[in-house]
N, C-alpha and C positions, 0 to 999 in steps of 0.2 A: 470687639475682640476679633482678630485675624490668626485665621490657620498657620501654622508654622508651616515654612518650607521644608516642603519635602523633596526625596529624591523623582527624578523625573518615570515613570510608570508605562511600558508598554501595556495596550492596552491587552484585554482577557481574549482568549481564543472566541469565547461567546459572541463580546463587542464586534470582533472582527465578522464573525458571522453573520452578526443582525446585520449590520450594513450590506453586505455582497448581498444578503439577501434583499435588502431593500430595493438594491441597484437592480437584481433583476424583476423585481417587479414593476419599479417605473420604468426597464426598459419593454414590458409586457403592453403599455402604451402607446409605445412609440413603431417599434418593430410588427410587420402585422404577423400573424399565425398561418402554416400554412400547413402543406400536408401532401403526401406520394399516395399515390392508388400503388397497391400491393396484390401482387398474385403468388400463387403456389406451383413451384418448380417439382414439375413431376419425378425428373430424374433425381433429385437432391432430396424434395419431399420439404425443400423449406423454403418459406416465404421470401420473396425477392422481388424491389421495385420495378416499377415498370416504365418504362426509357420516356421521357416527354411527360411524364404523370403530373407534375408539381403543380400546383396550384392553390389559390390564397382562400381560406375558411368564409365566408361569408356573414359567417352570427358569432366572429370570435369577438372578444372584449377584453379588456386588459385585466389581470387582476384585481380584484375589490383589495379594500383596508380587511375586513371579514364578510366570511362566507359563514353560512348556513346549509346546515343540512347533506353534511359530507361533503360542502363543495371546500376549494382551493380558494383560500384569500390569505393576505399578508400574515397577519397573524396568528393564522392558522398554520405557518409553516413548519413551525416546531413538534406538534401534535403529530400532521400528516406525513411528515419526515420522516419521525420515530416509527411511527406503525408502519411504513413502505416495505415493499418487497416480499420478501417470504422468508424462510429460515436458512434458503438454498446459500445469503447476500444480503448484501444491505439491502434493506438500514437493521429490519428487526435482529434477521441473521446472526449479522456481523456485532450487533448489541449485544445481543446474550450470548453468542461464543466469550466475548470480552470480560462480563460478566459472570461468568459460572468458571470458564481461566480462571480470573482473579479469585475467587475463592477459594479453588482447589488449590491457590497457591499461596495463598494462606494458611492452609492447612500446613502445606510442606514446608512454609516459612519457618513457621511457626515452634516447629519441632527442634530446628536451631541443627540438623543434622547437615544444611547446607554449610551454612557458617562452620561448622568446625571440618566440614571436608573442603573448605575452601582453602581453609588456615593451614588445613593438613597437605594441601596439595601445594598451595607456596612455598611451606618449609621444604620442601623434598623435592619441589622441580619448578626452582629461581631462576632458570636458564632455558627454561623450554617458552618463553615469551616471544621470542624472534619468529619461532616460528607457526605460532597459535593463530595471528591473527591472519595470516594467508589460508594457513588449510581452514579455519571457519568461512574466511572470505569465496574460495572456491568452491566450498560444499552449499552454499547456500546458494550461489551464481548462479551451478550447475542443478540446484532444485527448481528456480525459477526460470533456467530454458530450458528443462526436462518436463516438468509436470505442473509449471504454471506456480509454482508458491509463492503466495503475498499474501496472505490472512494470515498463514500459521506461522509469520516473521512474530506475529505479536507477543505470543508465546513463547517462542523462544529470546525473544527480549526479557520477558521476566525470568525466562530459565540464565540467562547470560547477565543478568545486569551487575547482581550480586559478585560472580568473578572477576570481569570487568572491573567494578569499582576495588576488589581486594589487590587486585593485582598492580592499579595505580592510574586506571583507565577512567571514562566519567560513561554519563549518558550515552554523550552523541558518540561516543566510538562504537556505544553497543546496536545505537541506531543503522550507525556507518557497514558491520559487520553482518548485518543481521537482514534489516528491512531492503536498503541500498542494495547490498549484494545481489537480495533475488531480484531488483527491479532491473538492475545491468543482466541481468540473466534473463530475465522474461523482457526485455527490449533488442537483445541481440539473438535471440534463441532459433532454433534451427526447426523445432519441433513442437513448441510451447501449443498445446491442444486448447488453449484458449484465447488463442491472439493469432499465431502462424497460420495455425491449420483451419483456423476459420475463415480468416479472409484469405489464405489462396483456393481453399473450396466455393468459396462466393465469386472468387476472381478465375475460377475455375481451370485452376494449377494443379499439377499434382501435388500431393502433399509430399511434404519433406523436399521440395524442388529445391535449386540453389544452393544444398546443404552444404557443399564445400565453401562457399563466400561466405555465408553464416557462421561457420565452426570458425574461422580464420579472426572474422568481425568479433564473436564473443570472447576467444584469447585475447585479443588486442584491449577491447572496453575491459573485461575481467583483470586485466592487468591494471589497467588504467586506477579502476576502484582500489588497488590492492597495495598499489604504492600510493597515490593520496590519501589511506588510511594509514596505514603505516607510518607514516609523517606527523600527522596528526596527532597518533597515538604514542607516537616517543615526546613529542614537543609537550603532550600533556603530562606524562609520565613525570619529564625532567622540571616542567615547571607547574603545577596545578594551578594556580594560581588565573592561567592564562584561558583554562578552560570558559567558555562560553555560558557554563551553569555552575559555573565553581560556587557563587555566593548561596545560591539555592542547594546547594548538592550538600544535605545536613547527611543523610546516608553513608556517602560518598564519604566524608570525616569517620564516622564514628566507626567502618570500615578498615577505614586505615589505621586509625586505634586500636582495633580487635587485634591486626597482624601484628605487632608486637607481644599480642599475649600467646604464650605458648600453647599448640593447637591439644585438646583432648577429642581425642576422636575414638569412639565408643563401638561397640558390637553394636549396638541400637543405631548409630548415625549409619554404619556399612550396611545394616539389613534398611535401612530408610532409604538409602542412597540408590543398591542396589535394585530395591522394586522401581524408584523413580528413574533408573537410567531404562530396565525393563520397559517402563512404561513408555517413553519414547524411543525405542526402539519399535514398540508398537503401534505407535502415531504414525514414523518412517515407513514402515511396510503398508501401515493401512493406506497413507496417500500415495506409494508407487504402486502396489499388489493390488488395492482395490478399488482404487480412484476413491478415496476417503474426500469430503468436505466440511463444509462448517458444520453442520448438522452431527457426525461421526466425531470429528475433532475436540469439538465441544464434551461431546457424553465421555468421551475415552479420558479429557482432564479431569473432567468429573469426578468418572471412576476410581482412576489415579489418587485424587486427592481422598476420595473416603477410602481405599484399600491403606495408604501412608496412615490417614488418622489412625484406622483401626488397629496398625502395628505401634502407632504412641502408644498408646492409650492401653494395649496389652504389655508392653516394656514400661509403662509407667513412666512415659513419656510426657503425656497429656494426660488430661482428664477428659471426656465425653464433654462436658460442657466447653472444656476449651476448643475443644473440635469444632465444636458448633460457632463456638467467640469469633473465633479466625479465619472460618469461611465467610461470615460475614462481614468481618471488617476487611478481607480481600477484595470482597465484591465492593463493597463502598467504597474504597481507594480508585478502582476502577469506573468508578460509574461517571463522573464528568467527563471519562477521556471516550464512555459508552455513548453519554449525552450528546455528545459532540459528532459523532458518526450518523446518528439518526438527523440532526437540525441540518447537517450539511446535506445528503440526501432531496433535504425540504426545497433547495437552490435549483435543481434539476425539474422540482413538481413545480414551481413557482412559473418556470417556464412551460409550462407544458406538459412535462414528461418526453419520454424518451423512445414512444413508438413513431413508428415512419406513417403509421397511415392513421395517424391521429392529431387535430391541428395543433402545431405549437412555434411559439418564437424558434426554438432549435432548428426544424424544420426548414425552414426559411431562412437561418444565417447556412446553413448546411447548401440549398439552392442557389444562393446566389454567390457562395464560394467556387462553386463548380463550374457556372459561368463566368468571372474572374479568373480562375485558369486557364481556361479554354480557349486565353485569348494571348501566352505570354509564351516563350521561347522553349523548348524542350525540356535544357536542363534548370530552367530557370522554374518550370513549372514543376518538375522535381522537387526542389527544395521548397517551392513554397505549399506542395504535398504535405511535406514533412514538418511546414510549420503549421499550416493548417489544423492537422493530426493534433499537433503540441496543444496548441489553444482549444480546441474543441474537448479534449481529454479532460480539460478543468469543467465541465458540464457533465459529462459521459464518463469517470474515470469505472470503467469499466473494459477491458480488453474484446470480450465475446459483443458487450452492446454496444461499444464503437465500430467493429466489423462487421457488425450486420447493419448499422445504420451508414455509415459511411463508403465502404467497398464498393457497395452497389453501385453508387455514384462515379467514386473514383478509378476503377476497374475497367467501365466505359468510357470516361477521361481518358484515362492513359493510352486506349485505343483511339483515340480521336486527336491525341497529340502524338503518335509516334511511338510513343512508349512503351516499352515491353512491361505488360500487367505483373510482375517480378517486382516490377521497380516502387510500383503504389503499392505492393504490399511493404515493402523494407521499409516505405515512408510513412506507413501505417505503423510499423510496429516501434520504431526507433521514437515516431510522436508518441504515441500512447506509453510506450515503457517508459522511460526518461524522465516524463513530468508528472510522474506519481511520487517521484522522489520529492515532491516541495508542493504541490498544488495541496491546497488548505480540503478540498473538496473528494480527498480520499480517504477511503474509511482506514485501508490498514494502516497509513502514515501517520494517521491522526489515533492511532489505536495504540503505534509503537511508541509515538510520541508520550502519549498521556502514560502509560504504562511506567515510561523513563524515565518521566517529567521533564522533558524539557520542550517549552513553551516554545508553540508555530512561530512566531517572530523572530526566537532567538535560533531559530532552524533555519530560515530565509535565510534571515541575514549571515549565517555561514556559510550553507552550502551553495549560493547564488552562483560564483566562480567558479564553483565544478561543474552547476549546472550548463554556464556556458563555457566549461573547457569539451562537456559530453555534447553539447551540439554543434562547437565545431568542427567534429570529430565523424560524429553524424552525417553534416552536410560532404564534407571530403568523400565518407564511403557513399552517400546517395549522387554524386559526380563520379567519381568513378565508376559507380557501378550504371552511370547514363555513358558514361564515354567507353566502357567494354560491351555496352546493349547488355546487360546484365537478365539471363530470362531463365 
């Protein structure tokens, strides 16, 4: 007996994992391990390589199949993945922010006060859609070159997804609007405290230098995001069908079902609605007024979601038990796209890890990238700055831990080629910002993703064309700004 043909199957976000994972473990074989001596910068007070330091491990070995005893082996990648980091970031961090969201927003789901203030706000403002998706598109730009947001895009993914789809939108628009926006904001950003201001303090810039070619760079990109959405967003509108996750998008349907039925919207959905706009408003203040992060973000959903339950459940809304029902089936909806944050993680440990005076494969593609530039034409080394960045970011997608592992290096490069140390930051941050928007190996992409449901594959393969409309965009303003000595 033979299996009936079926339709053809991209493979699971997992499969694609276990493999890159694989990859770099056989290249843990091949590549050797290497490692920077590090010292401590009195005037800065923070660790900083030391110029000719590099050199190759001597007792390194390439990954086992399995380790023992808290070591690092293949299959161990998933385990040591998930438990990395601290609460500050991935992997654990960035898990249970994801986790304890989804529940809270379960809770709010749940109570249905979204859905009828959804249906209430379509009947009464059918013509305020032109211009929704730019002011969302700007305010989130302008949170991601202000104050760094990329984690708490996730959240607002699931705060947005639901209008989005009422309105006639799908997933990826809320992706587009949401996660995208802030990465063109933290790639172009004039001040972003965890990408700018790191590496021009390592490259030992004043902070905030350049700011007028920046301000000018983030209109242009921000613009750029705001009509390729926009586009996007009408062609789905006018035809669904065209959407990318249309067949999977069962939500998406029963959504547009709902707006046809006449909206009741309740004194109970205004006071639910009401404490939930409250409630981000004070997520908003907490990450500009008090540099909130994962740790803050998380507890304040939390909160959010049991203060909502407790006003069900006194309007006789819910029951207590269903309070309890729909935090946890929030948190379950979310937990693969948690899954999936922590094993990716595991692709960074597999190498090494990500300290500079610790030996690892990273280490050594990072050295002998710096000798490769050091040997090619100004502006030529410029750009290939700015590609370098790009590729190394799918190992490091971390903005603070790629400028401190990489500036070091680059910063004395660009004095040894000519180049005003201005220029390797812009080539720093344009890499590292940009290709978080697709690299599988980032946790909030893969956080909005899962949230939205729309599958890493089916995300490639769209946004690949924007990705390279934003780098050739990129390389023009890193030419330019070598052909004005940009400092």
């Amino acid at each position: 007996m033979t299996l009936p043909k079926t339709q053809r199957e991209m493979p699971d976000a997992f499969i694609i994992l276990f493999f890159v994972v694989l990859f770099a473990a056989l290249i843990t074989h091949i590549v050797p391990a290497g490692f920077f001596e590090v010292a401590l910068n009195p005037d800065t007070n923070k660790k900083e390589l030391v110029a000719g330091s590099f050199q190759f491990a001597t007792d390194y070995v390439g990954v086992p199949l399995f380790a023992e005893h808290g070591e690092v082996g293949f299959l161990n990648f998933a385990f040591e993945g998930m438990v990395s980091g601290s609460k500050w970031g991935s992997a654990i961090g960035v898990m249970m922010f994801i986790i304890l969201t989804g529940g809270a927003f379960g809770i709010i789901m749940q109570t249905k006060a979204v859905d009828n203030g959804i249906l209430a706000l379509i009947d009464k403002t059918k013509n305020f859609e032109l211009a929704f998706i730019p002011i969302l598109f700007i305010l989130f730009s302008a949170g991601g070159a202000i104050f760094g947001m990329g984690e708490e895009a996730i959240a607002f993914c699931i705060v947005l997804l639901p209008l989005m789809r009422a309105i006639g939108y799908d997933g990826i628009t809320t992706v587009l609007v949401t996660y995208v926006a802030t990465q063109i904001g933290f790639a172009a950003s004039w001040m972003n405290p965890f990408s700018v201001a790191i590496a021009q303090g390592i490259a030992d810039l004043p902070l905030m230098s350049g700011l007028e070619f920046r301000v000018v760079m983030w209109c242009i990109f921000t613009s750029i995001g705001i009509i390729f959405t926009m586009r996007y967003a009408q062609k789905i509108k006018q035809t669904p069908e065209l959407s990318p996750v249309y067949s999977a998008d069962e939500s998406a349907t029963e959504l547009s079902n709902k707006s046809s039925i006449k909206p009741q919207f309740t004194l109970t959905d205004a006071l639910i609605l009401s404490t939930f706009m409250l409630g981000i408003v004070w997520v908003i203040w907490g990450v500009i007024a008090r540099g909130y992060y994962i740790p803050e973000l998380a507890s304040q959903f939390f909160t959010l979601g049991c203060v909502i339950g407790l006003i069900a459940v006194v309007c006789k809304r819910l029951r207590v038990n269903q309070v309890a029902d729909s935090f946890k089936k929030g948190a379950q909806e979310l937990l693969p796209a948690a899954m999936i944050v922590g094993m990716a993680k595991g692709i960074v440990i597999i190498l090494g890890g990500d300290q500079a005076d610790t030996p690892s494969v990273l280490n050594t593609l990072l050295f002998y990238t710096g000798q490769f530039l050091g040997q090619l034409p100004e502006t030529v080394s410029a750009v290939f700055m700015y590609l370098f960045q790009s590729v190394f970011n799918f190992f490091i997608a971390s903005g603070s831990g790629q400028a401190a592992l990489t500036m070091p290096i680059m910063a004395p490069l660009a004095d040894i080629l000519g180049l005003p140390r201005q220029i390797a930051v812009l080539a720093f941050q344009l890499g590292d910002g940009f290709t978080n928007i697709i690299i599988p190996t980032s946790a909030s992409l893969i956080g909005c993703l899962g949230v939205t449901k729309v599958d890493w594959l089916v995300w490639a393969k769209f946004i690949w064309r924007f990705m390279l409309l934003l780098a050739t965009v990129s390389i023009a303003f890193i030419v330019f700004a070598v052909a004005i000595n940009f400092s």
